[in-house]
C-alpha positions in Angstrom: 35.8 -19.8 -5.6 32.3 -21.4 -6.4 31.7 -21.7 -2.5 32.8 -18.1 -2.0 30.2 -16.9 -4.9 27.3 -18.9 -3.3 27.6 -17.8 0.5 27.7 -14.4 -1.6 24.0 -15.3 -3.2 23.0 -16.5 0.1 22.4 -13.5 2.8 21.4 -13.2 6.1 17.9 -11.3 6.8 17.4 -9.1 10.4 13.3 -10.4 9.9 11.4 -9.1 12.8 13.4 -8.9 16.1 11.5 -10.4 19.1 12.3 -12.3 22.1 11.2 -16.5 22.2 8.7 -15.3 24.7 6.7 -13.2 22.0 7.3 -15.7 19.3 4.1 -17.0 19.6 1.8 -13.8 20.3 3.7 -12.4 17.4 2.7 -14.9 14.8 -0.7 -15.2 16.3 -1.4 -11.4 15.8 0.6 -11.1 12.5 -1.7 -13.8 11.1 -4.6 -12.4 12.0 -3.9 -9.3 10.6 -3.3 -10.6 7.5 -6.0 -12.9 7.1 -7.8 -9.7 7.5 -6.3 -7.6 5.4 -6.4 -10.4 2.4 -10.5 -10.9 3.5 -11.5 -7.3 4.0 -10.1 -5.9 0.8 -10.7 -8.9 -1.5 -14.2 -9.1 -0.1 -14.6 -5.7 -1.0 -13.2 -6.0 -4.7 -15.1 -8.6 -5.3 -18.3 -6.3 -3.5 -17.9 -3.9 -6.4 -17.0 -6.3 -9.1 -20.8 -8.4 -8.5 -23.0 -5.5 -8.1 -23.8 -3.0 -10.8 -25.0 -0.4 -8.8 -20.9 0.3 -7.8 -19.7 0.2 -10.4 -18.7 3.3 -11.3 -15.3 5.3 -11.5 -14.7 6.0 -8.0 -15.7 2.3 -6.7 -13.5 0.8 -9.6 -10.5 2.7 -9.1 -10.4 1.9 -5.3 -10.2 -1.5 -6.2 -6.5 -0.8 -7.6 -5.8 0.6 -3.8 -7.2 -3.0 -2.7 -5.5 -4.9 -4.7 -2.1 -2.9 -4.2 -2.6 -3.4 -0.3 -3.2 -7.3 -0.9 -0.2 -7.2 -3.1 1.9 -4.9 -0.2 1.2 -7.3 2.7 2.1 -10.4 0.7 5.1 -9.3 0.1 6.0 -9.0 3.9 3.7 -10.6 6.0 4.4 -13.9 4.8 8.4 -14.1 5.3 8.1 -12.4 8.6 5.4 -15.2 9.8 8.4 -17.9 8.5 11.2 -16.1 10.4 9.3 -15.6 14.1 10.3 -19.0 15.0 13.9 -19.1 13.6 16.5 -17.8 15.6 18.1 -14.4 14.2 21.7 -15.9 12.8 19.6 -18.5 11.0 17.4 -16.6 8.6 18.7 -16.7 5.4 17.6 -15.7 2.3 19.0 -15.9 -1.3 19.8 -12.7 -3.4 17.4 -13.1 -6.0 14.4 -13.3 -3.6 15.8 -10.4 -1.4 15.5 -8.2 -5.2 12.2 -9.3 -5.7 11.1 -8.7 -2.0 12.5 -5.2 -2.0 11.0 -4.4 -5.8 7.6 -5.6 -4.4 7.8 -3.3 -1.4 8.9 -0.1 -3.4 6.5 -0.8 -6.0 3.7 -1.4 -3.5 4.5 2.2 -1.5 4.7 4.0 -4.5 2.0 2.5 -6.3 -0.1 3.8 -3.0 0.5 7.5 -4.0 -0.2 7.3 -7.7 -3.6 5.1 -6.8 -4.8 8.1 -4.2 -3.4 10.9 -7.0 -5.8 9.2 -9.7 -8.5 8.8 -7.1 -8.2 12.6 -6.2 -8.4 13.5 -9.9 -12.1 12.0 -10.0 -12.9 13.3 -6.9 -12.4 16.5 -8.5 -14.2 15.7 -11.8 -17.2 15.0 -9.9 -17.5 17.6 -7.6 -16.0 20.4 -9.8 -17.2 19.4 -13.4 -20.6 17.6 -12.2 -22.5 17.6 -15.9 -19.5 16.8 -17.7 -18.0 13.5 -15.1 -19.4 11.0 -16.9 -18.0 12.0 -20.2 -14.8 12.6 -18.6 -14.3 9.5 -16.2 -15.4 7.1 -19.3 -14.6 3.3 -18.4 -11.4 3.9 -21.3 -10.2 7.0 -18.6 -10.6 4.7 -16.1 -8.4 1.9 -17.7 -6.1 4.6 -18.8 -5.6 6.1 -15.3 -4.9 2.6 -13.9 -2.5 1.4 -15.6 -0.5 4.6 -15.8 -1.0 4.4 -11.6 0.7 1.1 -12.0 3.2 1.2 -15.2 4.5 4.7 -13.8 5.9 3.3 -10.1 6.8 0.0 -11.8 9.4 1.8 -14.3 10.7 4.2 -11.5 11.3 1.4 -8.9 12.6 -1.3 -11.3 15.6 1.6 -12.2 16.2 2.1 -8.5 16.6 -1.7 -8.1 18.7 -2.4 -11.2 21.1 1.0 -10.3 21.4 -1.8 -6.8 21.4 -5.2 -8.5 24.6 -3.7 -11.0 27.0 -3.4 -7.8 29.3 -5.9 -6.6 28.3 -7.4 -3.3 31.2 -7.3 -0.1 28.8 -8.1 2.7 25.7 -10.2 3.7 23.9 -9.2 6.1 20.6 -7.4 5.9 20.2 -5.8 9.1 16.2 -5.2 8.4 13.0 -6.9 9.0 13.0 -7.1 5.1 14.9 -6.5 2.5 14.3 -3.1 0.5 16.1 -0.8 -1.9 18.7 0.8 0.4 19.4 -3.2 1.9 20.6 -4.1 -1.6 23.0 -1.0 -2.2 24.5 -1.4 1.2 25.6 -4.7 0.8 28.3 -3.6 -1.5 31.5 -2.1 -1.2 31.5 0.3 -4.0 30.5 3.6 -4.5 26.5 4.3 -4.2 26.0 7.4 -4.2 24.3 7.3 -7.4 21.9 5.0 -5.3 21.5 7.7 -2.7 20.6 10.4 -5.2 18.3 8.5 -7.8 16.4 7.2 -4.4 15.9 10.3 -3.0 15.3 12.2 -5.9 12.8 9.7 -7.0 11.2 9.4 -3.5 11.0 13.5 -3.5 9.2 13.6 -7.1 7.0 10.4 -5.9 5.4 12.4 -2.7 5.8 15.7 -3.7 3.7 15.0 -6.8 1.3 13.2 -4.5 1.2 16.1 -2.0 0.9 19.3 -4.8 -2.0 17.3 -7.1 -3.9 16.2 -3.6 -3.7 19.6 -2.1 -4.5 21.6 -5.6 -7.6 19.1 -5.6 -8.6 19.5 -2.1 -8.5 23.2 -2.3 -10.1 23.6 -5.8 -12.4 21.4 -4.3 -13.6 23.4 -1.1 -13.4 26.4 -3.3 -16.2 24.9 -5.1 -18.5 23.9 -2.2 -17.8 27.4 -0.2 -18.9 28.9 -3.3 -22.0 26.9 -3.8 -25.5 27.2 -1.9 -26.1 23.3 -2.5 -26.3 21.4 0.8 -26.8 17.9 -1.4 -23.3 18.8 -3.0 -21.4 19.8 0.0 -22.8 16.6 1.7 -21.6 14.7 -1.6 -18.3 16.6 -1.4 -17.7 15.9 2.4 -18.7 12.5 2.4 -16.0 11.3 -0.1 -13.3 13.7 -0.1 -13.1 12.8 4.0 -12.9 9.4 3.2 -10.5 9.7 0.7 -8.4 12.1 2.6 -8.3 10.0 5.4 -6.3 7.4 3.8 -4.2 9.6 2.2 -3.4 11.4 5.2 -2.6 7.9 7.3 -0.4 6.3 4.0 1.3 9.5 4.0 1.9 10.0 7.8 3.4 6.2 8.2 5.5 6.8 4.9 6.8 9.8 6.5 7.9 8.7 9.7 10.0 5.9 7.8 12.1 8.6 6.2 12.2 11.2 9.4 13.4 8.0 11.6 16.1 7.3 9.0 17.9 10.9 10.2 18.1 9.3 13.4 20.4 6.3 13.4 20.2 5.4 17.4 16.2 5.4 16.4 16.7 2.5 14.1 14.4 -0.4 15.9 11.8 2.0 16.0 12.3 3.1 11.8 12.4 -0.8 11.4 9.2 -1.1 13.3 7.9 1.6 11.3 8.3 0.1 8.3 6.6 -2.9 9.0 3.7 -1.0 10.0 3.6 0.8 7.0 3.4 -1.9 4.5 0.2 -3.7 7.9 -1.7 -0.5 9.0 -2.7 1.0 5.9 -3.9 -2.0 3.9 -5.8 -3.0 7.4 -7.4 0.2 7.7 -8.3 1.3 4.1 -11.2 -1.6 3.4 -12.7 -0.7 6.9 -12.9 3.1 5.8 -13.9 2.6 2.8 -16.5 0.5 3.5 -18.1 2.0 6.5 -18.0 5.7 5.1 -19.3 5.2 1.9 -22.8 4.8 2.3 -23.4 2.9 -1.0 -20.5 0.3 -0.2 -22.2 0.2 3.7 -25.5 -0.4 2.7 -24.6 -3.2 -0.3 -22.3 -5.2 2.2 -25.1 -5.1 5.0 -27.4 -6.2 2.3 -25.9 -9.2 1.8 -24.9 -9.7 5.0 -28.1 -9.9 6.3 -30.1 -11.9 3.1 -27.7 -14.3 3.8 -28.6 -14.7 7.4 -32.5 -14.6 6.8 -31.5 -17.4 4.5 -29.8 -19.1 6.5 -32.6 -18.8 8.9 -35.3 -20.0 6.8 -33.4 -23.1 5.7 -32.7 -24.2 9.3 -36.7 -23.2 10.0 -38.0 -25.2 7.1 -35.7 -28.2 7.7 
């Protein structure tokens, strides 16, 4: 019976499916991307964090999307870089790490959307209610916002996991690069469609709030600017809201092709695939945005950049 319950606790893990003759290129480019996801946005966190000049609302409440997309490739990265080289029927990981892997990678998607709904909000303070932003977006708002962004997802996901951890397991294999919410649910015998329907429903709430508040924004937004005669506002306006928008639109287009690519069972490599890129292409594209369309950001980073050179310069002149 004891030996029964542990092969229970101990599953087997899909990981990332490619052939000994990729192993290598596989790690090779998985590390790099990761190294540059971890450097980009942590550079940039820490950017905002030294210079006074950024920090205001919109600079400081990016740094929860950077820190989310840190937290979203640790959580997947890492294990797949540990599986390339181990053959498929001998990755194995135990239950309790498979929760917290598939808790972490909930929390980080939905943690996206409520980031970018916050960050929408100010976006809309300062371009619709210019006189009265920095009385609204005070640095209490600002703590406020963030830590509903966070304390919101972490409540609905850790439901949606528990509803999982409560069943009684029958199988154990996760046939998935990693393990998430539906990977737990399935591995039992019993009946989930409680599962189905909290995940879905919760899923539905999760992006269609997303979608409604960004698109009220957005049009409230170029209502505004249409309206107005300023040129410095609608440059204001375009500059940001395009930035912002575009990292909206790619977190929402990769989170979307995950769920259209579930309907389609024989498509299932390709929805695993997807997934992975989900949790790698956003957080690898987001600092680079960021940082190259927001002049402010742009200019500060080149500052440094190129004191540091001159600096470096000097010392090697004067030695």
């Amino acid at each position: 019976m004891e030996n029964q319950t542990f092969n229970m606790d101990i599953l087997q893990l899909e990981g990332l499916k490619v052939s000994p003759q990729s192993s290598v290129p596989a790690f090779i480019l998985l590390l790099l991307i990761y190294v540059f996801i971890v450097v980009s946005n942590l550079g940039l966190v820490v950017l905002i964090f030294m210079e006074r000049s950024l920090q205001q609302p919109m600079y400081l409440l990016f740094c929860n999307m950077s820190i989310n997309d840190i937290f979203g490739a640790t959580t997947i990265i890492p294990r797949l870089l540990s599986d390339v080289f181990v053959p498929m029927t001998q990755r194995y990981i135990h239950y309790y790490e498979c929760v917290i892997q598939a808790f972490c990678a909930h929390f980080h998607g939905g943690t996206s959307h409520t980031i970018l709904m916050v960050m929408a909000f100010d976006r809309y303070v300062a371009i619709c209610n210019p006189l009265r932003y920095a009385t609204i977006m005070t640095t209490r708002m600002v703590v406020t916002l963030s830590v509903s962004a966070w304390a919101i997802m972490f409540l609905l996901v850790a439901v949606a996991v528990s509803l999982s951890v409560r069943l009684s397991r029958c199988r154990h294999w996760v046939n998935n690069p990693f393990c998430d919410n539906p990977s737990l649910f399935k591995l039992s015998c019993e009946n989930i469609i409680v599962n189905h329907v909290y995940g879905l429903g919760s899923a539905a709430v999760t992006m269609g709030a997303s979608l409604g508040s960004v698109l009220l924004t957005y049009l409230r937004i170029a209502i505004v600017c249409l309206s107005s005669k300023s040129e410095v506002l609608n440059s204001r306006a375009l500059q940001t809201c395009a930035t912002h928008l575009a990292v909206y639109i790619l977190m929402l287009v990769s989170g979307l092709i995950i769920i259209l690519l579930h309907r389609f069972p024989p498509l299932s490599d390709y929805r695993k695939l997807a997934s992975i890129l989900f949790h790698v292409m956003p957080p690898s594209m987001n600092a680079i945005i960021y940082g190259l369309q927001i002049k402010a950001v742009r200019q500060k980073f080149l500052f440094k950049f190129c004191w540091r050179r001159r600096t470096s310069a000097s010392v090697r002149v004067g030695s």
